[in-house]
N, C-alpha and C positions, 0 to 999 in steps of 0.2 A: 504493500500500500504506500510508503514511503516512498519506492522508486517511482511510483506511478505520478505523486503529488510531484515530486520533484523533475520527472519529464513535463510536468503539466506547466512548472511553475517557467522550466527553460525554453517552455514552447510560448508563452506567455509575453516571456521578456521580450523573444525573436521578431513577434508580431507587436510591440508598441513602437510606435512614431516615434524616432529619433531623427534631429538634425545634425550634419556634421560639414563642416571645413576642411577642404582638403585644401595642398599647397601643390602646382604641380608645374611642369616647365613642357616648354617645346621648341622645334628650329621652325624659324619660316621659312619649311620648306616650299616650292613653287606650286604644288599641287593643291596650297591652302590658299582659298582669297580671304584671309585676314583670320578672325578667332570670330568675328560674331555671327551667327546665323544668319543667312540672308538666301533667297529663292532661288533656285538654280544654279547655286557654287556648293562646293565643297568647302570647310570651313572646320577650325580648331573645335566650336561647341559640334556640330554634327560627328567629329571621330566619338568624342568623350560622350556622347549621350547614346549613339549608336554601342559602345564599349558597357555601357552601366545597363542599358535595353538587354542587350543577351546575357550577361549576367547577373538578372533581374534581380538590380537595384531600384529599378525604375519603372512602371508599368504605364505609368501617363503623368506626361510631362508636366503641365500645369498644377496637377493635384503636387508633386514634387518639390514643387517650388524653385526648380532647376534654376540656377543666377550664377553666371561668371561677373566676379568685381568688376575686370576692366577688359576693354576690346584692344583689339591692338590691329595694325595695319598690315597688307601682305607683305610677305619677308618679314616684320618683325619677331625676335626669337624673345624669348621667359626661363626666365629660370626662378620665380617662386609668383607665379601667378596666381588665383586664387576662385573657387566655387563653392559652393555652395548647395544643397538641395536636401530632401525629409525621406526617410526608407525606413522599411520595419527588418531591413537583414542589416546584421553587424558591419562593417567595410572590412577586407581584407585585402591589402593595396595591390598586393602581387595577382591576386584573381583580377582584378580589373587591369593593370599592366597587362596582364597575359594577350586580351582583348585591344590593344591599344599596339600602333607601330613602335618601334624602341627611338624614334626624335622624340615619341610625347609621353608623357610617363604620370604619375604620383606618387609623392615622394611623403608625406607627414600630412596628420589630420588632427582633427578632434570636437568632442560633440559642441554643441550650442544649443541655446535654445531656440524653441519651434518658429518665433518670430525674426531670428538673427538674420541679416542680409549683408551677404558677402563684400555686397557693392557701398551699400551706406554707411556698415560699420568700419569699414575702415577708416584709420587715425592718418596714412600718407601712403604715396604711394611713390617705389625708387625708381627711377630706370638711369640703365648708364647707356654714353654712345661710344662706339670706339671708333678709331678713324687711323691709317697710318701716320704715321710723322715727318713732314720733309721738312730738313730744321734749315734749311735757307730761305724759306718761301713766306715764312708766320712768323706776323708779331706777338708774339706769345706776350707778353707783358699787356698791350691791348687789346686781347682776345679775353684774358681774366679780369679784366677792368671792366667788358661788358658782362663777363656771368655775372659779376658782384653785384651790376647795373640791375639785373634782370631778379635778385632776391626781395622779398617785399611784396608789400599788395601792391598789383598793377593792374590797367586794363590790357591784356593780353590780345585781343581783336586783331591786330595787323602779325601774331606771333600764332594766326592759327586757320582754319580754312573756316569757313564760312558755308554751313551748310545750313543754318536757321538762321535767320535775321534778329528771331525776337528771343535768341540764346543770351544769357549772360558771358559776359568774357571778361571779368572781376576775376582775379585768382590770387591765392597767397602763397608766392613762390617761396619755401622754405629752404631750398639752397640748390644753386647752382655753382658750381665749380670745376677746375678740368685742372689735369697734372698730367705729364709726360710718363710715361712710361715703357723705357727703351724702344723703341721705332713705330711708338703707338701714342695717340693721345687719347686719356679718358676724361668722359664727361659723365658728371652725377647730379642729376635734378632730384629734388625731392617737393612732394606738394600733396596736398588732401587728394586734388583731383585734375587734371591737364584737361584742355582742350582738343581737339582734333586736329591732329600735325603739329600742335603747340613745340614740340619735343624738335623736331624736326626742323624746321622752322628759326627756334633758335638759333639750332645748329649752323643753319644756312645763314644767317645773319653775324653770326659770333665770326667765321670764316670770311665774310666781306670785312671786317674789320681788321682782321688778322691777315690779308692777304693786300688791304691798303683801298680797296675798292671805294668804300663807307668810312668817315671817320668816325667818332664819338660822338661827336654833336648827332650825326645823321640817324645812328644808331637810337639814342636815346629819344628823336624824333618820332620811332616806332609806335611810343608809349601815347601818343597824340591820335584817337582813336574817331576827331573829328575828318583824319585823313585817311586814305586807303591803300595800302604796297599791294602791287599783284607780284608775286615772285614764288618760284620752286623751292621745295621743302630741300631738305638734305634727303640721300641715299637713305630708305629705309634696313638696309642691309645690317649698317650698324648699330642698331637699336636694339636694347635689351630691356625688357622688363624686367629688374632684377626684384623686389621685393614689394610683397603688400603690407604692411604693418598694422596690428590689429591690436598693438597697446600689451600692457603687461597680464592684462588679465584674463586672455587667451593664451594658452600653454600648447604648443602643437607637437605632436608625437609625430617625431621620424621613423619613418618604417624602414629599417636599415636593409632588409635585401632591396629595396625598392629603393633606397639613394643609391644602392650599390648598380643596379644597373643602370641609374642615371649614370653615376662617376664612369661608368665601365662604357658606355656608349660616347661621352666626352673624350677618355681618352683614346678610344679609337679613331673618332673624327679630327683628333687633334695631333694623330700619326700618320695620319694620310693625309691630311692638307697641309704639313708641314714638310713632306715627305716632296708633296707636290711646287711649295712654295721655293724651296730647294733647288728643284728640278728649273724651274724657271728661272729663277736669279744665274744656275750654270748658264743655260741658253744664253743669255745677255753676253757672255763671253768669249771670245774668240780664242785668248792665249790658254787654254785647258789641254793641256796634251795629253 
């Protein structure tokens, strides 16, 4: 009678409503038009809800409450981007990896409550850009006099595209900043929430100034929202969405075989285009005998 109560009580738990937060990355690969669902593309949420469907976590979407935090653009890549949704099966990260290609993965979770929204609760969100370094061509010293420029509340309008007129484009940039590092420069935004191409945008701006195009004055003219810049974002190539932060009081549990074959699929992509980066740089040379 005991075992019978206690299969009843474990059968019990399996079927109550739990929310959970998962953290999870991917590459923008070319086969994805971007992370957010839209009709007739393939897309980051269509792998991941296609993935959670056959291993019914999910059985209709809405009732689920299915919510990724933040979209992100084609080619952009993630490494701790963030969802959200309600299921009565425990998660087990590696059965849903299993379902999943190895660029996209999940990597740490943890419950929430029923109401929790992956996109509203968070506290910031990071992304870094990387870009190579050609150290003749950048004024580096006024290239980080506009990140500095760009921290603060501003109205960001001419730092982002324009796909609603009657959008806010008020934002509290909590830090921009960029540092060299060996034949690469990184750039790290931090902020609640970005615009569309905001990131990008930037970038493409920071780079007129550093390359002598725009000076400072012109640069800081951006912020003047009674005017309007038409111009090209940066390469989304080098966009990363590195972290969503959720404040101290979400504690999220890494599922270590599941960072593991995150780590394990980085360092193999990181063997072969190195491998290949190599191979090029020889090409370039004639005196190789």
């Amino acid at each position: 009678m005991r075992k019978i109560i206690k299969i009843l009580k474990i059968k019990l738990i399996l079927m109550e409503k739990t929310r959970y937060l998962f953290k999870f990355y991917y590459i923008g690969h070319k086969k994805y038009y971007g992370s957010q669902r839209q009709p007739n593309y393939t897309t980051i949420e269509d792998c991941l809800i296609t993935a959670l469907q056959e291993k019914e976590y999910i059985v209709d979407i809405k009732q689920s409450g299915f919510e990724v935090a933040s979209r992100t653009d084609k080619f952009v890549s993630a490494r701790g981007s963030a969802f959200s949704f309600t299921t009565n099966k425990i998660p087990i990260l590696m059965e849903i990896n299993s379902a999943l290609p190895k660029h996209l993965g999940l990597w740490a979770y943890t419950k929430v409550p029923l109401d929790y929204t992956s996109r509203f609760n968070a506290v910031f969100r990071h992304y870094k850009y990387i870009i190579p370094y050609s150290k003749n061509a950048l004024n580096i010293k006024n290239m980080k006099r506009a990140c500095k420029a760009l921290e603060g509340h501003h109205d960001f309008k001419n730092f982002s595209k324009q796909d609603n007129e009657e959008e806010k484009t008020v934002r509290d940039l909590l830090l921009a900043s960029m540092r060299i590092d060996g034949n690469f420069i990184i750039f790290d935004f931090k902020s609640r929430a970005f615009l569309r191409q905001q990131i990008r945008r930037m970038i493409a701006k920071i780079f007129e100034v550093g390359l002598g195009i725009i000076n400072y004055e012109d640069f800081l003219d951006l912020f003047n929202s009674s005017k309007l810049y038409s111009y090209q974002p940066a390469d989304p190539f080098g966009l990363i969405l590195w972290d969503i932060n959720y404040g101290s009081n979400i504690q999220l549990t890494i599922d270590k075989k599941s960072k593991d074959r995150m780590d394990k699929y980085f360092r193999e992509k990181e063997t072969k285009y190195s491998s290949k980066t190599k191979l090029l740089h020889l090409l370039q040379h004639n005196n190789i005998s």
